[in-house]
C-alpha positions in Angstrom: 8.2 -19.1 -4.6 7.6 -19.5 -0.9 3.4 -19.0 -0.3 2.3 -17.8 3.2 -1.3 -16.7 4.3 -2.9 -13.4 4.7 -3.6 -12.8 8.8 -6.1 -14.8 10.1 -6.9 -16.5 6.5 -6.3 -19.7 4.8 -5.8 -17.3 1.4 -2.7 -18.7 0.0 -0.5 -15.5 -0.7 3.5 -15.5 -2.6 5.9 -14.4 0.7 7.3 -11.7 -1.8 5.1 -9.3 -3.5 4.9 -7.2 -6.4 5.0 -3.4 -5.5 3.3 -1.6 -8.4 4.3 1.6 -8.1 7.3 2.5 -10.3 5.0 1.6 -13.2 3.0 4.5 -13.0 5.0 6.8 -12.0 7.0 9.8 -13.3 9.7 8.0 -15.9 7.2 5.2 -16.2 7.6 2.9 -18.7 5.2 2.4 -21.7 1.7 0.2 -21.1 3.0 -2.5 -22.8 6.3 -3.0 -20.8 4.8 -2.9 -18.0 2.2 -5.4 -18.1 5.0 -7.6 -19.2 6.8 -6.9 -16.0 3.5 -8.3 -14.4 3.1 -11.3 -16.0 7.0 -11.7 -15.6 6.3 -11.4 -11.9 3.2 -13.8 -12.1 5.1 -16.3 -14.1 7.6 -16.0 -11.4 5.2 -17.2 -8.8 4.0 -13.6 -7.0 0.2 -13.6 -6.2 0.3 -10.4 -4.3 0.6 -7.4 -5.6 0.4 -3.9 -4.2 -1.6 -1.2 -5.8 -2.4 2.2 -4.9 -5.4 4.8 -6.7 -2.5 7.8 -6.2 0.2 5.5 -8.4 -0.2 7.9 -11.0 1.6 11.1 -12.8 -1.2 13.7 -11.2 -4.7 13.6 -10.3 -5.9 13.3 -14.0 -4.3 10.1 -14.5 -5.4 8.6 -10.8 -5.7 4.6 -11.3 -3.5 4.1 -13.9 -1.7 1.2 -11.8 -5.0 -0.1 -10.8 -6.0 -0.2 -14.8 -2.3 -1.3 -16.0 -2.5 -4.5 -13.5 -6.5 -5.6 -14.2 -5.4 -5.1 -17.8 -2.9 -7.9 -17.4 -4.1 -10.1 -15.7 -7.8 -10.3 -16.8 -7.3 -12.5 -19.5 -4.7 -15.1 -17.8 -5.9 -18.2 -16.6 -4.5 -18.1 -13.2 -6.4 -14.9 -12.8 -8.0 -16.1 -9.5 -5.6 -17.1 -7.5 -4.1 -13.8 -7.7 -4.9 -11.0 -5.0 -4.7 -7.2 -5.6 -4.5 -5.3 -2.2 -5.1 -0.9 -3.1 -5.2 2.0 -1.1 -7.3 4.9 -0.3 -6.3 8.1 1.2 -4.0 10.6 -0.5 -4.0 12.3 -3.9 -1.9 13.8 -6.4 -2.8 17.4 -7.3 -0.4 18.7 -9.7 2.3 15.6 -9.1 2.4 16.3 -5.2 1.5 13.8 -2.7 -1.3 14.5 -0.4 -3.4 13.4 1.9 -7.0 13.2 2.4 -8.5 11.0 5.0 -12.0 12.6 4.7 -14.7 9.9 4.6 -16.1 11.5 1.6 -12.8 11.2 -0.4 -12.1 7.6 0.7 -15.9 6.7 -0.4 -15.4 8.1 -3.7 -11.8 6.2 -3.9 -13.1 3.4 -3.1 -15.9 3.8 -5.9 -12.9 5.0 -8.7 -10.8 1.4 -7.6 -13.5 -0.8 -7.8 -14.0 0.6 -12.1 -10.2 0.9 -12.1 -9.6 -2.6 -10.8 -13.0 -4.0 -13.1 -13.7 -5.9 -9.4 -17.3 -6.0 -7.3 -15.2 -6.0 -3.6 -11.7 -5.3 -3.1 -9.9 -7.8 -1.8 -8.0 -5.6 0.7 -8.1 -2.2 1.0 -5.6 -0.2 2.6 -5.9 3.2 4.9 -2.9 4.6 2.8 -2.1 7.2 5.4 -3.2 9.1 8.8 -4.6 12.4 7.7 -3.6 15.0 10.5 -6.5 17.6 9.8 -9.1 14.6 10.1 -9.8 12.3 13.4 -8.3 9.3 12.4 -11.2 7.0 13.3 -13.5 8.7 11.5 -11.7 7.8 8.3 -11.1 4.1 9.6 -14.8 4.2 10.0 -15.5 5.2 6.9 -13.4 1.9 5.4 -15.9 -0.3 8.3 -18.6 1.1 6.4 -17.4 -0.1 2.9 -16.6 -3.8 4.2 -20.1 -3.9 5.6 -21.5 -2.8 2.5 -19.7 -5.7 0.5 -17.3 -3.7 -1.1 -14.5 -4.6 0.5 -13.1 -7.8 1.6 -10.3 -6.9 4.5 -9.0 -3.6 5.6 -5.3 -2.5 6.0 -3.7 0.2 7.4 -0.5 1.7 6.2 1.9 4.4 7.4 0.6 4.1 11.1 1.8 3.8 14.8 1.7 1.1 17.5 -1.1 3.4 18.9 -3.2 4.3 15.8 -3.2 0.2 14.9 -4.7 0.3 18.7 -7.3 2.8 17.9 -8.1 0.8 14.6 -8.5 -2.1 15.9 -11.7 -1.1 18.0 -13.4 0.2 14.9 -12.5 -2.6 12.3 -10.7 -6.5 11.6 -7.5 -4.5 10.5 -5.8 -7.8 8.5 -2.6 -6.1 7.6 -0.3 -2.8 8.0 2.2 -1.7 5.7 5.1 0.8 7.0 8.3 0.9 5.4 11.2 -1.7 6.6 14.6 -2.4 5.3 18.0 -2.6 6.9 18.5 1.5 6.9 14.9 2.3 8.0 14.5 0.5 10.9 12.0 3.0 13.3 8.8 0.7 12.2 10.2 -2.3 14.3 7.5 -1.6 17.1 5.0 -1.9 15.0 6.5 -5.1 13.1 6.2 -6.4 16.6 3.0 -5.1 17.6 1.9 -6.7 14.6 3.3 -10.1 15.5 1.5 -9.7 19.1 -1.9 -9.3 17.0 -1.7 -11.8 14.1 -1.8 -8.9 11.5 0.6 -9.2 8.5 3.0 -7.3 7.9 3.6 -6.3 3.8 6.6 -4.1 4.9 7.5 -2.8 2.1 11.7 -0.8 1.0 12.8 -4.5 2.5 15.5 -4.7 -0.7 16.6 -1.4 -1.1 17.8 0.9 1.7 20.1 3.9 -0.1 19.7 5.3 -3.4 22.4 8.2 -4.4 22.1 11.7 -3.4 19.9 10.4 0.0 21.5 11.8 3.1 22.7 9.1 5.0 21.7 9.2 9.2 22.9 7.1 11.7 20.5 3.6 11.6 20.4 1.3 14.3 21.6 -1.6 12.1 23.2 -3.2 14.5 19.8 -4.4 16.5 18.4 -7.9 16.5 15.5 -8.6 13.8 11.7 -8.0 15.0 10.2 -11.9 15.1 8.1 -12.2 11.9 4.6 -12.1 12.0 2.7 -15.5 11.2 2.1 -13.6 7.8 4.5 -11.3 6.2 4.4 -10.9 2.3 6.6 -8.3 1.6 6.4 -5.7 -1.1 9.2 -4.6 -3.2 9.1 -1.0 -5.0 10.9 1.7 -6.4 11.7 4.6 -3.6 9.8 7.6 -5.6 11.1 11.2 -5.0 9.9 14.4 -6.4 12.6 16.9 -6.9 9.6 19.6 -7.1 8.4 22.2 -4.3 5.7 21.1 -2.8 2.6 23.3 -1.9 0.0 23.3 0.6 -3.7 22.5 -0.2 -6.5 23.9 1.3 -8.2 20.9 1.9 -5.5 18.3 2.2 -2.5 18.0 4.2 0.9 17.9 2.3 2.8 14.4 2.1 6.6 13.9 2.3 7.1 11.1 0.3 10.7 10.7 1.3 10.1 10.3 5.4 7.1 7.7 4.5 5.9 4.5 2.8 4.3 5.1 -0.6 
């Protein structure tokens, strides 16, 4: 497996990492399988794998990805040289995908991940995505505040512009930024670049699967030249998740569409 660093680290990191996802997910498999997926992974030579508090069936089951991964790896030897990266800032009322960027909700995330994960600090933490009903740097703040109070290690952001990494950057050492990237989903090459410019890595993430049947195909510029890679790019391979139900508006969080973003 080819290693590579997290931004601005000498923490060796597998290029290629394990999305967690489709584990915990509607048509998830049983516990069992899928920690043997993870140590399959593991055994393969993947250090990084990708997490998220809202990889779950609804909000009553919120960290089961976080539980299903600590649960495999906790009693392997090579425990320590593996690094977990989660995310903060959406949730799952009913099955839908939401967000919430409220300080307040990404506290108490934070809080549910650390049990969930069985960890003291986080090794990175992710902003899973801009919440347009809150200031967005008032939730970035509110992930400075938990890496000051030891609780997190690095902060990422994910699902963001070339403008909002800009506005992040003022408030907090944003390491890495996850957007989706893959041959048919090519409108997150600015910020591929912008993360280049800035030594941020770059855990795009859809890089191996770009149509899935029944997807309405648009025209893709395919035919541009790649972005140059970042100095650290581990990418993260997952399942594209789709709910076929009708989604409806919260009251106090902003609805997600989980087919025009990165989850």
């Amino acid at each position: 497996m080819i290693s590579t660093t997290l931004a601005r680290t000498n923490v060796p990191i597998s290029a290629i990492g394990l999305g967690g996802m489709p584990l915990s997910i509607q048509g998830r498999p049983p516990d069992d399988e899928g920690r043997r997926v993870i140590h399959a992974a593991i055994d393969a030579g993947i250090t990084f794998i990708d997490t998220a508090d809202v990889y779950c069936l609804n909000d009553g089951d919120l960290g089961h990805n976080e539980r299903l991964i600590a649960s495999a790896i906790r009693q392997r030897r090579d425990r320590d040289s593996i690094h977990i990266a989660t995310k903060a800032g959406l949730r799952r009322p009913g099955g839908q995908w939401t967000r919430d960027g409220t300080p307040k909700h990404i506290r108490e995330a934070c809080e549910q991940s650390l049990r969930a994960l069985g960890v003291e600090e986080i090794w990175l933490y992710q902003f899973h995505a801009p919440d347009p009903s809150v200031p967005f740097e008032e939730s970035i703040e509110a992930f400075a505040e938990l890496q000051r109070q030891g609780k997190v290690l690095y902060v990422g952001l994910s699902n963001v512009s070339v403008k909002q990494i800009e506005q992040a950057s003022h408030i907090v050492d944003v390491r890495s930024v996850q957007n989706r990237l893959s041959p048919y989903f090519r409108e997150n090459l600015d910020v591929v670049e912008e993360c280049g410019r800035r030594q941020i890595a770059s855990t795009t993430a859809r890089r191996m699967r770009w149509f899935w049947p029944g997807y309405e195909r648009k025209e893709a510029p395919l035919c541009r030249s790649p972005a140059p890679r970042s100095p650290s790019t581990p990418s993260t391979a997952r399942r594209v998740f789709r709910s076929s139900s009708r989604r409806r508006k919260s009251p106090r969080s902003t609805r997600w569409n989980s087919r025009e973003h990165n989850l």
